[in-house]
NUTORRO-790213 format. One record per residue (C-alpha): x, y, z. Coordinates in steps of 0.05 Angstrom, whole numbers, plus 5000, padded with zeros to 4 digits. Layout:
XYZ
...
//
This chain:
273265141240
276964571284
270464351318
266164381257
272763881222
272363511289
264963451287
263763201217
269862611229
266062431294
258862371251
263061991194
266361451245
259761331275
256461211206
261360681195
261260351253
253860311242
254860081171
259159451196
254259261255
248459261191
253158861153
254458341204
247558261223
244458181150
244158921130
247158771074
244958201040
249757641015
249557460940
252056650926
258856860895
260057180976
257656461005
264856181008
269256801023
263857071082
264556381113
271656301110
272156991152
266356821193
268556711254
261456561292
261055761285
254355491258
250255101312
247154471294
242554041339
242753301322
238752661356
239351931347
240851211379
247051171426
251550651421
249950041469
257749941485
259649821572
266450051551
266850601497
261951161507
260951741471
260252261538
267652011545
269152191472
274652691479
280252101513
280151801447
285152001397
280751841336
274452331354
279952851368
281452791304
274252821277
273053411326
279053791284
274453711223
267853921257
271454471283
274954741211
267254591185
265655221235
260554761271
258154831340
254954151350
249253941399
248653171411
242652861443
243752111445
237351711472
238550951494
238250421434
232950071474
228450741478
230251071414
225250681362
219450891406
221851541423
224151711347
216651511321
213651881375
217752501355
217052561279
209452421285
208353001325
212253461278
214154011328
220354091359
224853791318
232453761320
236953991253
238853261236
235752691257
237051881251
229151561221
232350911204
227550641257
221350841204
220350431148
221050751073
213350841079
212451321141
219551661122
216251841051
210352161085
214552571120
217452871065
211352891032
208253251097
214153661097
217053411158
223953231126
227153581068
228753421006
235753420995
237353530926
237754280918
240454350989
246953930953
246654330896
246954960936
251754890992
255454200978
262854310970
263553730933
264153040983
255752870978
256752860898
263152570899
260851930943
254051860918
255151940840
261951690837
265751300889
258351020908
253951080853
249750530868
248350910932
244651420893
240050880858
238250650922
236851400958
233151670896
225751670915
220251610854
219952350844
227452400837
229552700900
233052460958
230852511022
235352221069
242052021072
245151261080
251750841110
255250731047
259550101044
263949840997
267749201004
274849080940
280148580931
286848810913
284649400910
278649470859
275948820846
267848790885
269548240935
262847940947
262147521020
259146861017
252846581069
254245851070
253845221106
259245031159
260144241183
264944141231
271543931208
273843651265
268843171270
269542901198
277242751214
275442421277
270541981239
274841861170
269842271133
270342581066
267743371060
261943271030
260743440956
253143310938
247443440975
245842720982
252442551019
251643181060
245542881079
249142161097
255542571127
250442861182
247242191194
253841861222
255842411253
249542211302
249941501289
258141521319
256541991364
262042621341
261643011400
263642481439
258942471499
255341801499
247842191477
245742151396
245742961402
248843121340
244243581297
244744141242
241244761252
236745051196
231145441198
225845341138
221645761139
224846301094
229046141029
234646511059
238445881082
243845621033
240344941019
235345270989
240645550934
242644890928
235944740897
237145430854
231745730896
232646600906
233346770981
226047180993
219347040967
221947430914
228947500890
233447860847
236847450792
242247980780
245647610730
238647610680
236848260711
230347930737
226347740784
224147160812
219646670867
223646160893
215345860898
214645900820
222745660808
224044860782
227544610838
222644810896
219044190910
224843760905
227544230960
222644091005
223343360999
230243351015
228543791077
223643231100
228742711096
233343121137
227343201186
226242441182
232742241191
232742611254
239343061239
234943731231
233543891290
226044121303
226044401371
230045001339
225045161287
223545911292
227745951351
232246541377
239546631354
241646571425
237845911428
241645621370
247645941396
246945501463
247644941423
253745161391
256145221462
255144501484
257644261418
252244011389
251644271325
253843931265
251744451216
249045021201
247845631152
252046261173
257546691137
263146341102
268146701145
265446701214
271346701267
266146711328
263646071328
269445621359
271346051409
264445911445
264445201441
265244821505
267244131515
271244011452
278444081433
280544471375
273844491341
272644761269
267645001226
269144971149
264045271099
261944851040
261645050971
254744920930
252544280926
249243880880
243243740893
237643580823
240143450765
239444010714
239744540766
246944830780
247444960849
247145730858
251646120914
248846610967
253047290974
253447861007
253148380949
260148780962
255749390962
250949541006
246250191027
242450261097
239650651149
235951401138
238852021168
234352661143
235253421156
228153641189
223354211174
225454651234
232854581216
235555321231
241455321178
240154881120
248355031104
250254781166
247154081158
249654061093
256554211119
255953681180
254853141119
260453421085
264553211132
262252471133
262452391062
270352541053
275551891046
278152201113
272852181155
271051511124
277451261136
277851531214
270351101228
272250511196
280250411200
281250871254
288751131259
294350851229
299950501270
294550541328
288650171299
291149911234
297049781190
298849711123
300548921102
305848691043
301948870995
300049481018
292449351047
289849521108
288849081164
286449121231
291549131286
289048691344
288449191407
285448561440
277948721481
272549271476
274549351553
282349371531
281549801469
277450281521
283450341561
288550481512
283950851470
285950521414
279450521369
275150641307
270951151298
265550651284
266350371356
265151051390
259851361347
258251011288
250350931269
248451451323
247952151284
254351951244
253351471181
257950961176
262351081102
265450461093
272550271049
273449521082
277149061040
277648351038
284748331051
284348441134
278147841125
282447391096
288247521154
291846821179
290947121249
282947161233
280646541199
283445921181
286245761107
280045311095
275845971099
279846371061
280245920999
273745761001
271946500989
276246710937
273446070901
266446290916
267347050895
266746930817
261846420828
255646380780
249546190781
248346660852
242747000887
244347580929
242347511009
239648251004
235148350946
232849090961
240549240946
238549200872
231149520877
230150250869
226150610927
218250490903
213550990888
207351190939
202250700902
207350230904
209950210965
202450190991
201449630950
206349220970
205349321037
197949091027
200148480997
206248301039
202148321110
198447701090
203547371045
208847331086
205747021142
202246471091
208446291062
213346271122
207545731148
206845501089
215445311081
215445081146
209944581155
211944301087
219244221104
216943961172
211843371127
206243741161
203843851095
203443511033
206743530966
201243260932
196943870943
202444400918
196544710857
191644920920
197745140953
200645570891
193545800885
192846140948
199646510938
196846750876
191047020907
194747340965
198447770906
205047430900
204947490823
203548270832
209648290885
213647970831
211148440777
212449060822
219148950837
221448790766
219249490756
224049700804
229149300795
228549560717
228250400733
235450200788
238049870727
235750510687
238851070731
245151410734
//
């Protein structure tokens, strides 16, 4: 009777051990109400493979990632996410080769993967190939809330932007918000600088018109500002786009076609009232010999050299740049100042060019061979909370940034990248931003507008250019909704060949090697090469970004 008792407890403990081994392999099949408890007792981490650019730093590398305070603190979250992470980082200069050459040939593919080196039209075909997933029911299956949160609420333009024609989302973005005081959009204005020191040294006025900005330049040649015996004293400006803030000055967009935000249209700087006029004015600058030619479609490190032997009068650049005067050579205490619109026709208000305080960019998709759909979902998770956002951008607190008198953040000057890498006092941006991490930014003006950063003349020009009106935005596709197949084929088709006409077309007219007079033949040809289709297509979507939620 004892063995038979013994015999059938023996046969009962090995059933249940052989129950739990079915269990934990997927006998037993989990319903969705079990998702959240199993993985909180899970204690097998969920491997994820991700691939993308590495950063191009000599000082802060991301092999050396676990000396820096901040990615010990991202590692904590990765780690209470139950991820085992794989990174494979190729070199920036390899990675837009090697990243087409991998999603073409579809096999192989990591988990996550950085495609911001494809343009919207080959990432589309991927998802419409299959290649990449979509991501909406992924997010509604295994979000725990941070992807809604950012996208439909602290970011809701970002969803606009990342909504495809057939309503799904295929990749994620960098998110990027810029406030003043707290909630107030704090726009950053493009501008043009003249150097302040040379005005004082020659008893000039800042100029207030175009037409004295135009005379200001002249005897800044003509008296030689710079001070070494040669008439070197030019502005830099390239003409060939509208991007350039003369242009606005005219109340010309900033692309062959631009978003009026504030009429919720769009527009051709070509077709606007102010265009020819604008082109005048840039042939008296080229007569007068203060534009200077030789840097027409030149490199930024070529106009940069002439920054550096302190030649350069003006030119077009961001309101608050603070990296200019450092590089000048030969000069003592020189100083850009940025310049508010000026005046340029009458009847046309002079329009400003800013930085919309929002802004969406880059593609980071979840591939077709992606082994645990949670897991990826989980990974972005992570990058979509405030903390992680604060950790890339800020850093750590008392290490990386403080709080001011009012209670903003602002950076805490750890001095150079090789300096920073020594103490290890960094953002998370620095060590890994952009590669398979999106960037989730909460900057504020406040740290811009920092004594220790830029001088007072910056920072009251910007706060007098935030609220400025009439504007055009310097990225219009910031307001356009992601187009459509047909559409995105289209203007592709058109753009090839009208781009290239009218960036030769801007630049030999500002240059006088073409003529006013014949503007109809010239307006003619950009209507054959499609521009009033380009300007029709995007109205349509700039209309459905207006229209979503």
């Amino acid at each position: 009777m004892f063995k038979k008792k013994k015999t059938i407890a023996i046969l009962l403990a090995s059933l249940l051990l052989i129950s739990s081994i079915l269990t934990g392999c997927g006998g037993t099949k989990k319903t969705d109400g079990d998702k959240d408890a199993s993985k909180q007792g899970s204690t097998e981490k969920m491997k994820l493979h991700v691939f993308g650019p590495a950063k191009n730093s000599k000082y802060i590398k991301f092999d050396e990632r676990d000396k820096y305070p901040v990615w010990k603190e991202v590692q904590k979250m990765i780690d209470e996410a139950n991820l085992d992470i794989e990174y494979e980082l190729v070199p920036a200069e390899q990675y837009d080769v090697v990243i087409k050459t991998k999603m073409a040939s579809g096999s192989g593919l990591p988990d996550i993967v950085n495609i911001s080196a494809l343009d919207n039209t080959t990432a589309l075909n991927l998802a419409k190939q299959g290649t990449i997933l979509e991501l909406n029911s992924l997010i509604d299956k295994y979000d725990n809330g941070n992807i809604k949160k950012m996208y439909n609420e602290t970011f809701p333009f970002a969803k606009k932007l990342t909504t495809s024609a057939d309503g799904n989302m295929y990749w994620f973005s960098n998110l990027h918000k810029k406030t003043y005081k707290g909630t107030e959009p704090a726009p950053v204005a493009l501008t043009m600088l003249i150097r302040k020191d040379w005005l004082d040294k020659l008893s000039l006025p800042v100029p207030t018109t175009a037409e004295e900005y135009l005379q200001t330049l002249k005897k800044m040649k003509e008296n030689d500002a710079n001070g070494n015996g040669v008439k070197d004293e030019v502005m830099y400006y390239d003409p060939s786009m509208f991007n350039g803030e003369i242009a606005q000055w005219f109340g010309l967009g900033t692309d062959i076609t631009s978003v009026d935000v504030e009429n919720n249209k769009v527009v051709s700087p070509w077709y606007q009232p102010g265009v020819k006029d604008y082109f005048a004015y840039l042939q008296r600058l080229v007569k007068e010999g203060v534009l200077d030619t030789s840097l027409v479609g030149s490199t930024w490190e070529q106009r940069q050299q002439k920054v550096i032997e302190n030649k350069i009068s003006s030119l077009h650049e961001y309101n608050l740049a603070d990296y200019l005067e450092p590089t000048i050579q030969g000069a003592e205490n020189p100083e850009y100042i940025p310049l508010m619109p000026l005046k340029a026709k009458d009847g046309i208000e002079p329009a400003a060019q800013l930085e919309p305080p929002f802004l969406v960019w880059l593609k980071y998709a979840v591939t077709k061979d992606c082994k645990n759909p949670e897991a990826a979902i989980a990974f972005f998770d992570i990058i979509y909370s405030e903390k992680f956002a604060n950790l890339g951008f800020w850093g750590i607190e008392g290490e990386t940034y403080k709080k001011n008198e009012d209670g903003a953040n602002v950076f805490i000057n750890n001095g150079s990248e090789e300096e920073q890498a020594a103490s290890g006092k960094i953002t998370g941006n620095q060590l890994f931003g952009d590669t398979v991490f999106p960037r989730v930014q909460f900057s504020n003006l406040e740290y811009e507008l920092d004594p220790n950063r830029v001088s007072k003349a910056r920072s009251e020009n910007e706060l007098k250019v935030m609220g400025y009106k009439p504007y055009f935005p310097s990225m219009n596709t910031n307001f356009l909704a992601i187009p459509s197949e047909e559409q995105l084929e289209e203007k592709t088709k058109i753009l090839n060949n009208l781009t290239t006409y009218s960036t030769e077309l801007a630049t030999k007219l500002a240059l006088g090697q073409k003529s006013l007079d014949d503007w109809d033949q010239y307006m003619a040809e950009l209507k054959k090469l499609g521009l009033d289709r380009l300007i029709e297509i995007d109205q349509q979507l700039l209309d459905r970004y207006n229209s979503l939620e």
